[in-house]
KOLPANU-221693 format. One record per residue: x, y, z of N, C-alpha, C in turn; residue in three letters. Coordinates in steps of 0.1 Angstrom, whole numbers, padded with zeros to 4 digits, always signed. Layout:
N
XYZXYZXYZALA;...
! end
This chain:
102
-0395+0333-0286-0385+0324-0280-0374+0321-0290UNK;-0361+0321-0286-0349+0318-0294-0348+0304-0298UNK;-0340+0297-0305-0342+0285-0308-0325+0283-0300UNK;-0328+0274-0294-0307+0272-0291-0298+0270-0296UNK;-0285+0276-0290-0277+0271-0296-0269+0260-0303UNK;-0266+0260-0311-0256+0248-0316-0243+0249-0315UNK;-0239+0238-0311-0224+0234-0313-0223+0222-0320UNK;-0208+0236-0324-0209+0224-0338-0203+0215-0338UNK;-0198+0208-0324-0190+0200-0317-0199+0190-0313UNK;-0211+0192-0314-0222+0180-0311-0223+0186-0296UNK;-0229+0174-0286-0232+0183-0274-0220+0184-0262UNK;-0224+0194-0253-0213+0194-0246-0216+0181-0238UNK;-0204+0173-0235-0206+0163-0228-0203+0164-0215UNK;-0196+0171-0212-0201+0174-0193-0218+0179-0188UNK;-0220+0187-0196-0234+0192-0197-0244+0185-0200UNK;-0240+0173-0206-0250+0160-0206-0251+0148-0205UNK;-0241+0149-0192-0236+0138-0184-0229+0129-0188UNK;-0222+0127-0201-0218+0115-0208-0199+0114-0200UNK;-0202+0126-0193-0181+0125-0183-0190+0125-0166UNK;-0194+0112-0167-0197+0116-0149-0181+0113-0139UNK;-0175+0101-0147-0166+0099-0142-0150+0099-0145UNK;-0144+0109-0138-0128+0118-0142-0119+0104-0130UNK;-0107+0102-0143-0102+0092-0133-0092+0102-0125UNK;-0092+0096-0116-0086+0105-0106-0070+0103-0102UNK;-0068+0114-0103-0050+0120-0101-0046+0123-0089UNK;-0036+0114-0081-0034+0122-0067-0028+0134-0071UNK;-0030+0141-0061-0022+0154-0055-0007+0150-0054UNK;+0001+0167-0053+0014+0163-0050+0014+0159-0037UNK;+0002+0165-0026+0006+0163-0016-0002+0149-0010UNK;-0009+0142-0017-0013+0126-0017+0001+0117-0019UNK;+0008+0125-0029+0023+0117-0030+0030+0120-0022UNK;+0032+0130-0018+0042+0134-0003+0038+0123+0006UNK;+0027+0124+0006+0018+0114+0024+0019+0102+0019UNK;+0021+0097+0009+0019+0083+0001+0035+0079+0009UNK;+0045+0088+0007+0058+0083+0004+0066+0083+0019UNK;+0060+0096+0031+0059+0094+0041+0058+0084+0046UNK;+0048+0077+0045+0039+0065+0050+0049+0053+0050UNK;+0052+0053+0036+0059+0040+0030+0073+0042+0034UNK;+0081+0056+0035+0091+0053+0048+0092+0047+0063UNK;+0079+0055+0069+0073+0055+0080+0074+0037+0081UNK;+0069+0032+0077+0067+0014+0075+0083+0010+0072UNK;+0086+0013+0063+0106+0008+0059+0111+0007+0074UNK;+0111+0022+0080+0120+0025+0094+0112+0014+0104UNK;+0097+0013+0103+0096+0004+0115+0099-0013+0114UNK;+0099-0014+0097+0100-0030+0099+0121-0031+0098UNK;+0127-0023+0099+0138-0022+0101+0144-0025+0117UNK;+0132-0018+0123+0136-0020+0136+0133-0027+0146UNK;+0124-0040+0140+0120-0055+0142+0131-0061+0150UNK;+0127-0070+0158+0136-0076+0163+0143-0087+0156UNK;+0151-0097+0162+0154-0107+0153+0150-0109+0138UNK;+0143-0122+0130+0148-0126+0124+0135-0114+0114UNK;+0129-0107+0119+0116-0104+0113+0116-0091+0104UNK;+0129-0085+0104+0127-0077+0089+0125-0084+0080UNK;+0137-0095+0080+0138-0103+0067+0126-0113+0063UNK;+0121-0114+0074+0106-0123+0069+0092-0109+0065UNK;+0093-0105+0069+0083-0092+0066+0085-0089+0053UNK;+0103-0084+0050+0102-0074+0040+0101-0092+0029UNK;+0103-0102+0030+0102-0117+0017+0087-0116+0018UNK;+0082-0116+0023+0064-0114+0026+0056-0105+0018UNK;+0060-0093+0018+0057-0083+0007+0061-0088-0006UNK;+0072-0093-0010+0074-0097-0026+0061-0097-0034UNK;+0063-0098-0046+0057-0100-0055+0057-0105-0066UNK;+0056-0120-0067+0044-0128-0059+0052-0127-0043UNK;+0045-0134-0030+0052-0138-0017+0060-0151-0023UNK;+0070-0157-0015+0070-0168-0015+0067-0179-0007UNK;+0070-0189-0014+0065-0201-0003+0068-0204+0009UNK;+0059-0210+0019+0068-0210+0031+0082-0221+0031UNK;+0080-0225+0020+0090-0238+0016+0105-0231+0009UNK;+0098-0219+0001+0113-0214+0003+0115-0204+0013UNK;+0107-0196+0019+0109-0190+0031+0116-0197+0040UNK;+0116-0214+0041+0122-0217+0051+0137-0215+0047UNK;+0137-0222+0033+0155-0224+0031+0158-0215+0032UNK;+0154-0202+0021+0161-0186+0025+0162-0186+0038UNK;+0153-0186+0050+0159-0178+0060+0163-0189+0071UNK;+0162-0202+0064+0169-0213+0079+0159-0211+0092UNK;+0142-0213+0087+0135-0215+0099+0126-0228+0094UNK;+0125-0234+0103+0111-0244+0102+0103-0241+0094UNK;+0093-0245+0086+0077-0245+0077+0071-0236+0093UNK;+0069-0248+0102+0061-0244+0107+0058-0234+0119UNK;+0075-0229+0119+0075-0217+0128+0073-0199+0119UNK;+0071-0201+0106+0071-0189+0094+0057-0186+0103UNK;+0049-0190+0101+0034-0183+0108+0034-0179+0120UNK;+0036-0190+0129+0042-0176+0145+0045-0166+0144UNK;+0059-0171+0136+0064-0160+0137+0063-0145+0130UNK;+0056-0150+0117+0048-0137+0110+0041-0132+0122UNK;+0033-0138+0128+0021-0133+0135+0028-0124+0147UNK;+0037-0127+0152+0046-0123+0163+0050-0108+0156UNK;+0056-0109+0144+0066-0097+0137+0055-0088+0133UNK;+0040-0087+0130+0031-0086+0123+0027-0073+0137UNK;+0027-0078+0146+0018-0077+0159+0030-0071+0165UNK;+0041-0071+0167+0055-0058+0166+0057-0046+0158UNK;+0049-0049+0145+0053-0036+0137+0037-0031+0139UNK;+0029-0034+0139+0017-0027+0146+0018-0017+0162UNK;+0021-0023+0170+0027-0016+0181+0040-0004+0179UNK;+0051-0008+0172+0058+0003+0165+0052+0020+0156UNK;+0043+0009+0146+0037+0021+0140+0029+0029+0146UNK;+0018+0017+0155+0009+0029+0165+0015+0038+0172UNK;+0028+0034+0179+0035+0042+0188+0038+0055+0182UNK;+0047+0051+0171+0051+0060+0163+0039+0069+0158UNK;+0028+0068+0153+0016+0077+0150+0013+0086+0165UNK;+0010+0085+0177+0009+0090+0188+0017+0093+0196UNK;+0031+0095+0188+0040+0096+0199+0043+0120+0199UNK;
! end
């Protein structure tokens, strides 16, 4: 019987499990679909009715803001920002589905 090889590198580390986990890299074409997508969303919240691109796209920020200044920026009530998310929310859902199955 032979005695094994040595590396003089110490051991292989894929070979003894010490790389189980490769962080992962999209694809070019993860980025293609990534960037699709996120037009795909631009064009529908563009084509919102009234006041609801501009509350959609202040919604997304980062951080959001408050509904307190949501109100001043866009001249709506405190307490019509949530309807009406919910209304603009439940429009670009129906746009996108459409648009997916059309």
């Amino acid at each position: 019987m032979r005695p094994a090889a040595r590396n003089p590198d110490g051991p292989d580390p894929v070979k003894h499990g010490m790389c189980t986990a490769f962080p992962s890299v999209p694809s070019a074409e993860d980025e293609v679909l990534a960037e699709l997508r996120r037009r795909r969303v631009r064009e529908a919240v563009a084509a919102l009715p009234g006041r609801c691109p501009q509350l959609v796209a202040a919604l997304s920020e980062d951080p959001p803001p408050t509904y307190r200044e949501l109100s001043h920026r866009l001249g709506m009530p405190r307490g019509s920002i949530g309807p009406t998310r919910a209304r603009c929310l439940a429009c670009l859902r129906v746009l996108l589905h459409a648009e997916r199955y059309a």
